[in-house]
C-alpha positions in Angstrom: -58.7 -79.9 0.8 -60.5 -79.5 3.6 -59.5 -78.9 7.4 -62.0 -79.4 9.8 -60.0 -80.2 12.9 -58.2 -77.3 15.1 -54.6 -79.0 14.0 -52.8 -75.9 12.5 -49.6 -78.1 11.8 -51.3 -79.9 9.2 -50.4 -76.9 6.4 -47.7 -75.3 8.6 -45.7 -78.5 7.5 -41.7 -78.9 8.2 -42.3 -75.1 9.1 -44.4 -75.8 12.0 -42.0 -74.2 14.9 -40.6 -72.2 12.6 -42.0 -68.8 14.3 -40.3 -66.0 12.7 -41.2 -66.3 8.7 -41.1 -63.8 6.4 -45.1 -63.8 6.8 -45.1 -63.5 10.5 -43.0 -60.0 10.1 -44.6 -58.8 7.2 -48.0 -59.2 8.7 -46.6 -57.8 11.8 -45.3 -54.8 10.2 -48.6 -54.0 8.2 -50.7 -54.1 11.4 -48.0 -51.9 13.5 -48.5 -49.1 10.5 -52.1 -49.1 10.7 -52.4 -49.0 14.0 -49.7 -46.8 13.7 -52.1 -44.3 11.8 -55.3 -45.1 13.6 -53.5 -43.9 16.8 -52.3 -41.2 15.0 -55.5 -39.4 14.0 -57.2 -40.2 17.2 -55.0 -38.3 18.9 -55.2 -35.2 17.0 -59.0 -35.8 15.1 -60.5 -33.7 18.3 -58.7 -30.7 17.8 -58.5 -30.9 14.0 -62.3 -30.6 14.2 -62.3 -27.7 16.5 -59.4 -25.7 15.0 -60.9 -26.4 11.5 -64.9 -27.1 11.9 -65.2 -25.1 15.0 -66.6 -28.2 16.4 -68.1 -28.3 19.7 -66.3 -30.6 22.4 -68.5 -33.0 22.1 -68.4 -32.8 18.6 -64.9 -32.8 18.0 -64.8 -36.4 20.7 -67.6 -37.8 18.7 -65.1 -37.1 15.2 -62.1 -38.7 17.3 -64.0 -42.2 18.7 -66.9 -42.4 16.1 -63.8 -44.7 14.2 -63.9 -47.3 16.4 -67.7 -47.6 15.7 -66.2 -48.1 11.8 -63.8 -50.6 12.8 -66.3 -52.6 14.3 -68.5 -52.8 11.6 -65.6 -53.9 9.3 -64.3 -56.6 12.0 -68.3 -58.1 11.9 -68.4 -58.5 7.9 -64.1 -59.8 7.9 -65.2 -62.1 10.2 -68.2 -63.7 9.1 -66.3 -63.7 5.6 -63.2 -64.8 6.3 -63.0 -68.0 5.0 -66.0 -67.2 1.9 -63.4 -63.9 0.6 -60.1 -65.0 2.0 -57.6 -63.4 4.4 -55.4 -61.9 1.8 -58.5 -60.0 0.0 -59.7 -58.7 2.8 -56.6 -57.4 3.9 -56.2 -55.4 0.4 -60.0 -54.2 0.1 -59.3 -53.0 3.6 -55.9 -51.1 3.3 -57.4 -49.9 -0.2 -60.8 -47.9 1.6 -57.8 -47.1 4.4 -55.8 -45.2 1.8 -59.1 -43.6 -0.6 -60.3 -42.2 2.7 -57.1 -40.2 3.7 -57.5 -38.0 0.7 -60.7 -36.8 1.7 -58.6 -35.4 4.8 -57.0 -33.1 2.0 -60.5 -31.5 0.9 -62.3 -28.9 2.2 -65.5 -31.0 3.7 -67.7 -30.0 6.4 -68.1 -31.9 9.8 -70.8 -34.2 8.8 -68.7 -35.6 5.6 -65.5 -35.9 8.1 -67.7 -38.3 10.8 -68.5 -40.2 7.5 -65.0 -40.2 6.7 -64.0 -41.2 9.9 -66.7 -44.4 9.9 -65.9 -45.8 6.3 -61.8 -45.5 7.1 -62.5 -47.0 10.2 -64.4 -49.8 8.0 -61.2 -50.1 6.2 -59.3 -50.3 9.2 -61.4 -53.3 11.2 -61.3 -54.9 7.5 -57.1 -54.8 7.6 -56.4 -55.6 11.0 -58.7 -58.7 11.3 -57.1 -59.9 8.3 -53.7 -59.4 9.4 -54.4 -60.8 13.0 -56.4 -64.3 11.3 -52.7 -64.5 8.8 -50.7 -64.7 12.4 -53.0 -66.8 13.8 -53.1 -69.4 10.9 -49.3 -69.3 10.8 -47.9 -69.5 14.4 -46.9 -73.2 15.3 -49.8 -74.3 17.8 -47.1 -74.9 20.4 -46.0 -71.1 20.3 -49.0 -69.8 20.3 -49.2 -67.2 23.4 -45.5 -66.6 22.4 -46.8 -65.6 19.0 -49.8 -63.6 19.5 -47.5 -61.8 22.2 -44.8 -60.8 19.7 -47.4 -60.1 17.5 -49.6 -57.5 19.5 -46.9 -55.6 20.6 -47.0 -54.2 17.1 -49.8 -52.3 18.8 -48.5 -51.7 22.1 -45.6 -50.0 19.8 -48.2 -48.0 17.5 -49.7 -47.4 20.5 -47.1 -45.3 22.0 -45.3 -43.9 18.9 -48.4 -42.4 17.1 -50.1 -40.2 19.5 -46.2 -39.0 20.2 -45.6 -38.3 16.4 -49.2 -36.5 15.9 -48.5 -34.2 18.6 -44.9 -33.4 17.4 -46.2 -32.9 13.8 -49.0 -30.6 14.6 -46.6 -28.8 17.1 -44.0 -28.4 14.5 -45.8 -28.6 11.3 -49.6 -28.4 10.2 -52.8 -31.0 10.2 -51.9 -31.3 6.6 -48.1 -32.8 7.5 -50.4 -35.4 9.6 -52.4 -36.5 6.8 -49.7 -36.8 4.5 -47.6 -39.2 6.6 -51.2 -41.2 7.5 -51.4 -42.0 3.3 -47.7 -42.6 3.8 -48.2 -45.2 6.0 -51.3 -46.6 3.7 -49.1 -46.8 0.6 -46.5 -48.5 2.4 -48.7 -50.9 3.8 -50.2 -51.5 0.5 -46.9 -52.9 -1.0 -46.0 -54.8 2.0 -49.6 -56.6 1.1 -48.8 -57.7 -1.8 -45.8 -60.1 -0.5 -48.0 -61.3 1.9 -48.5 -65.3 1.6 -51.6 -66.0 3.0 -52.6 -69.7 4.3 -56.0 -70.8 2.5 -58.3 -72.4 4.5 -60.5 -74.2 2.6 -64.5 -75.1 4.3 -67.4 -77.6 3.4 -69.4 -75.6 0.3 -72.5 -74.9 3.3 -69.8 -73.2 5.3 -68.8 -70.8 2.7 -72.3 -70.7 1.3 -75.1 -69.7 4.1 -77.2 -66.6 3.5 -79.6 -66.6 6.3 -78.7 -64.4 9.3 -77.2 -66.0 12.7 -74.9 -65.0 15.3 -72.8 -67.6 14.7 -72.2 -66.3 11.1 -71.0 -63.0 12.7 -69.5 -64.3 16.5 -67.5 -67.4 17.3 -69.3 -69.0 20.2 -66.0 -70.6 21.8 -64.0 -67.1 22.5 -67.0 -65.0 23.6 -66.9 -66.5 27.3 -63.1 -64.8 27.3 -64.0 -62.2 25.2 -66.7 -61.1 28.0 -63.6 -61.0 30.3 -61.2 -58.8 28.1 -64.6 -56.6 28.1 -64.8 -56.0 31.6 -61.1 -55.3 32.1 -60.6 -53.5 28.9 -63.3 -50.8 30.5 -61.2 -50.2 33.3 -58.0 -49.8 31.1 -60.1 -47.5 28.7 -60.0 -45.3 31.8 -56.1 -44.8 31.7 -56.4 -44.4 27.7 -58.9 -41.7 27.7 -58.3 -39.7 30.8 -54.7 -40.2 32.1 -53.0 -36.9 30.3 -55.6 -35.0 32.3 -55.4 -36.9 35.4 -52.1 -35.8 35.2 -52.5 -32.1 34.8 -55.1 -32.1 37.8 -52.7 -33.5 40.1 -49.6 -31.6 38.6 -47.3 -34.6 37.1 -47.6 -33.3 33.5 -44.3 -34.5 32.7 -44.8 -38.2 34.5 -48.1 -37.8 32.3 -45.9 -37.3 28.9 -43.6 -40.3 29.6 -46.8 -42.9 31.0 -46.9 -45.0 27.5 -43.3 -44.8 26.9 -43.0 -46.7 30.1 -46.0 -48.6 29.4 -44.9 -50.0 26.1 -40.9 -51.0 27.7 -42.6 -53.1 30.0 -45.0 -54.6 27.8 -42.4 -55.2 24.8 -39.7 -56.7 27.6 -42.3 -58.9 29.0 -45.1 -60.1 26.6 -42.5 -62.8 24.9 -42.1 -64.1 28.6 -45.4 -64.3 29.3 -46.4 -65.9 26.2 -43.6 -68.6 26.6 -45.8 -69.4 30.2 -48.9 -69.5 28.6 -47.9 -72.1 26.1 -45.8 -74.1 28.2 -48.4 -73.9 31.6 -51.7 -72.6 30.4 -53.7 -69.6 30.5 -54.6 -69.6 34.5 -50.5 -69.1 35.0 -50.4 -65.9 33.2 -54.2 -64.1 33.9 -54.4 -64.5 37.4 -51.2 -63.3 38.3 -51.5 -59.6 35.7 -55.0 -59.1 36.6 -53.8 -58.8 39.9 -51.1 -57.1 39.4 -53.0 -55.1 36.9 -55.7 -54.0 40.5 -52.1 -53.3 42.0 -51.4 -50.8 39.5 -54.4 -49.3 39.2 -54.0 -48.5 43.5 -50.8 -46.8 42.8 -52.1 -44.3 39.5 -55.0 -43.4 42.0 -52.9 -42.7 45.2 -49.7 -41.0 42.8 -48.3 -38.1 44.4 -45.2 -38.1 42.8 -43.4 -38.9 38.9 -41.5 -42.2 40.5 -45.2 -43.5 41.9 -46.9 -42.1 38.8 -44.4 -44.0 36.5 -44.2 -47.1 38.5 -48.1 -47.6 38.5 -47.2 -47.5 34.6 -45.1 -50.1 34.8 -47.1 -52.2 36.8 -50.2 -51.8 34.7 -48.0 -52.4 31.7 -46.5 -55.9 33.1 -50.5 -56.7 34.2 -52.9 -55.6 31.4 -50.7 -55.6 29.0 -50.0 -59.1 29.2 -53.5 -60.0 29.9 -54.6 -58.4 26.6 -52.2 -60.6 24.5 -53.0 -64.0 26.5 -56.4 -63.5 26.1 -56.2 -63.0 22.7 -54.0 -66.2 22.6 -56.4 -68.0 24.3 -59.7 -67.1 21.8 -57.9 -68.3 19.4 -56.5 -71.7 20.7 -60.1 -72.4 21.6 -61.5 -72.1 18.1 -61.6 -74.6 15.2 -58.9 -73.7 12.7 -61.5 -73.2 10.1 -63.1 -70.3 12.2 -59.5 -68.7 13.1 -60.8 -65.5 11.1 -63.8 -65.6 13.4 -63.0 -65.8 16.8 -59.9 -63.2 16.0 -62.8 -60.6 14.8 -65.0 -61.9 18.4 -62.3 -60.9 20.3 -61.4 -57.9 19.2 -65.4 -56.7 18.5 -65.5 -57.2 22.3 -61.7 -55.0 22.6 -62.8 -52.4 21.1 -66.9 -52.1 22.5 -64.3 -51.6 25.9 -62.2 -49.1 24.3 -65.3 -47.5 22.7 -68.0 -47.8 25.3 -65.8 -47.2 28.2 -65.0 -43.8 28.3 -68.6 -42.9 27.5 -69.9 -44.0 30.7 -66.4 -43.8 32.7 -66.7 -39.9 31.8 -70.1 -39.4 32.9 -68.6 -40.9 36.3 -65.7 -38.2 36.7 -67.8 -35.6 37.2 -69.2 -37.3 40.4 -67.0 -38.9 42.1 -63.2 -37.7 40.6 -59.8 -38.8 38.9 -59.1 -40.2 42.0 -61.4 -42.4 43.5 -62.8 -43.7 39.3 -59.6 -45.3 39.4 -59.4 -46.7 42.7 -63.3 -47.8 42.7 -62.2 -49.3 39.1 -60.1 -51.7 41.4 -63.4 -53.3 42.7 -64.3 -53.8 38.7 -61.0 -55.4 37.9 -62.2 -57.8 41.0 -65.3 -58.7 39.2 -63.5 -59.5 36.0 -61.2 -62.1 37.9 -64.1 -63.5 39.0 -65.6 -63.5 35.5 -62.4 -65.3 34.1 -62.6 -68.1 37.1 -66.0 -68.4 35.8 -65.7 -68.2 32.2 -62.3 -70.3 31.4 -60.1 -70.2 34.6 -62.0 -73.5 36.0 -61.7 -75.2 32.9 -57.9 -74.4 32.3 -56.5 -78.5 32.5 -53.1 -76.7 32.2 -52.2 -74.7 35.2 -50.2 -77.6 37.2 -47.0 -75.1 37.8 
């Protein structure tokens, strides 16, 4: 059978509001352990390759962020065969390089072997979590979707904040190697969960599945890139806070507001994403990203003017109600844009442009510090956040028919 039409309720059947399936949590649980892992070994790769390799600085970064690099390389190929492989095989090749790769860490490589270690895993990674985000996407009842992809990305928002947290209390209290070993834990346990994952098919014309020649639109889906290009200009200013808010927090002596920033971050987010999700289905994307990016600049005033842990924390909480729910609504949005046959697509379009941010941003963000300061980088990064509102008017706001609220 074929399904050319964006009309997801034609296979979701009597099932079609039915949100929480055994699918939608098993999915859900597989990405939060990868993510889980990938935020894991980020955190702790840098000093791993100094305190083992006797890596330079830059060295030891470059072993750290070089996996993003990986993941998108494997979030290009899921994507552009997708619907040609299926969702379910991707998903195992992926979790299956995941899990080969974390035995290297148990070897005694050099540092050139460990930054090709890094790229293939993060392959393996990219491969995984498109897979797993293209399951949820096929699956949530088209009338739930912001609710759904909200639910659904706080699986990372929860890796996000539980995995640096556990690397550092391992390494404190333990050894690299206690690191590892829970990292391949995670990949086994992932690897079952797989298996009792029921994946929709989506099946395409024969010249869908079948075209060799390159194009972009083998590897991109032309619909989500206009909000794609948005999530790319904000995400750069959020990769500021990812990259450089522990030591923004040492220079201005709130090391302990610094510790507890994503534990606050991730509250918010998790107590507010299946609120704003509900809003973005029932009123449209314009009543959800107008208001966090806004409150997202708000945020990003408060972290650059913090004296204090209450003012530190409570820019965390803003940014956490603002970005936070911008990330997942924009996600939302790519996908409700896309025909259901390119689902797998525009999930790996959007999240190519995620992680270029998260990749490219501290690159050039750090090359800033130097110059101007903690400080005024994150309140000139307010004038940035302006120019991605803009963007957003430009590239889907004006086109939104359901903002009437």
């Amino acid at each position: 059978m074929i399904y050319p039409h964006y009309n997801r309720s034609d296979f979701l059947g009597s099932e079609r509001e039915k949100l929480w399936t055994k699918t939608f949590i098993i999915t859900s649980l597989v990405n939060f352990f990868l993510m889980l892992s990938m935020f894991l070994l980020i955190i702790i790769m840098a000093g791993y390759a100094i305190d083992t390799y006797k890596a330079s600085t830059s060295l030891a970064g470059f072993v750290s962020s070089i996996f993003i690099f990986g993941a998108l390389i494997g979030r290009l190929y899921a994507g552009s065969k997708m619907n040609e492989l299926g969702t379910k095989r991707i998903l195992m090749v992926g979790i299956i390089i995941f899990l080969i790769l974390s035995i290297f860490y148990f070897f005694n490589i050099n540092i050139y072997l460990l930054l090709i270690v890094r790229v293939v895993q993060g392959i393996g990674v990219g491969l995984a979590t498109t897979a797993t985000g293209t399951i949820v996407s096929q699956i949530i009842p088209p009338s739930r979707t912001g609710e759904g992809i909200g639910y659904f990305s706080s699986s990372v928002v929860l890796a996000q904040a539980i995995g640096p947290l556990i690397g550092i209390l391992l390494i404190q209290y333990f050894s690299y190697t206690y690191v590892f070993i829970f990292s391949l834990t995670i990949g086994i346990v992932c690897f079952l969960f797989a298996f009792i994952i029921q994946a929709p098919t989506i099946e395409v014309e024969e010249t869908e599945t079948k075209r060799r020649t390159f194009k972009l639109s083998n590897y991109l889906e032309r619909s989500s890139i206009p909000i794609a290009s948005v999530m790319l200009v904000i995400g750069i200013t959020y990769s500021s806070i990812l990259s450089f808010i522990s030591t923004y927090a040492e220079t201005i002596h709130l090391v302990q507001a610094g510790t507890f920033y994503f534990v606050v971050y991730a509250i918010v987010v998790l107590l507010t994403r299946p609120i704003s999700g509900k809003v973005l289905d029932k009123f449209g994307g314009n009543a959800v990203i107008y208001p966090t990016i806004i409150i997202f600049a708000i945020g990003m005033f408060f972290i650059s003017k913090a004296t204090s842990t209450s003012t530190f924390l409570f820019a965390a909480a803003l940014i956490g109600l603002g970005y936070g729910n911008f990330q997942s609504s924009t996600q939302a949005i790519a996908i409700q844009r896309a025909p259901i046959e390119r689902m797998g697509l525009a999930n790996a379009t959007y999240f190519i442009f995620y992680d270029f941010s998260l990749g490219l941003g501290p690159l050039f963000l750090g090359a800033l510090i130097p110059l101007v300061g903690f400080r005024e980088l994150y309140f000139y990064l307010i004038f940035f956040i302006i120019f991605g509102l803009l963007l957003y008017y430009i590239a889907h706001g004006r086109l939104d028919k359901k903002s009437d609220f």
